[in-house]
Steps between C-alpha positions, in 0.01 A plus 500: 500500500485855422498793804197700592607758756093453644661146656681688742390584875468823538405702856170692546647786298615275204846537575778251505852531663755522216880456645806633220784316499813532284500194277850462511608576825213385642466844773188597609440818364154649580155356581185682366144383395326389206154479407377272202496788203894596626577085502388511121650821399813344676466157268439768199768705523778368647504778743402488843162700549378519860203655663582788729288534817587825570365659183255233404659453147760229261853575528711419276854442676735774344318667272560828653787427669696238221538283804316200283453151639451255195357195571720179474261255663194516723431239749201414712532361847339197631178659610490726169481814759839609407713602205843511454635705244847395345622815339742647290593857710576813352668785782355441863203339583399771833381746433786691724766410229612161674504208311266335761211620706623220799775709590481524881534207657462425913794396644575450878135672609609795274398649128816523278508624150690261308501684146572857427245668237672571164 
């Protein structure tokens, strides 16, 4: 059964949650949004391309930055709403030089950063 990225469930936008994780340590490394033309430049390429909100155009991960996220394996969830993208992670992820973007987490009521920036 072959793919067509027009299967998934996209929001009133056309966008689609897209989680990075490392595929071999399995940290969650970033979550941004796809829309169908990024999901098939994705499947192309074997680089991550997402769709950037804030200037309304594709975005390749890295290519300005070398910071490239090559796709290992991308999996749908259950109600085909939400991607997760197993990937191959070149530098940090964040765009604040740590390897993640979760990097403050909320411990007893209070925000602590839990990973310097590189």
């Amino acid at each position: 059964m072959s793919f067509d990225p027009a299967t998934l469930r996209y929001d009133a936008r056309g966008l689609i949650p897209a989680i990075a994780q490392d595929a071999e340590t399995d940290e969650v490394l970033m979550l941004a949004w796809m829309n169908a033309e990024a999901v098939a430049r994705t499947l192309e390429t074997g680089r991550v391309t997402y769709w950037s909100r804030s200037r309304q155009a594709f975005w390749e991960k890295g290519a300005t930055s070398g910071h490239v996220q090559e796709l290992v394996e991308m999996r749908l969830d259950c109600d085909r709403d939400t991607l997760l993208l197993r990937v191959r992670q070149t530098g940090p992820a964040c765009h604040t030089g740590r390897r993640s973007c979760f990097y403050t987490a909320v411990r007893d009521g209070a925000e602590v950063e839990i990973m310097a920036s590189g």
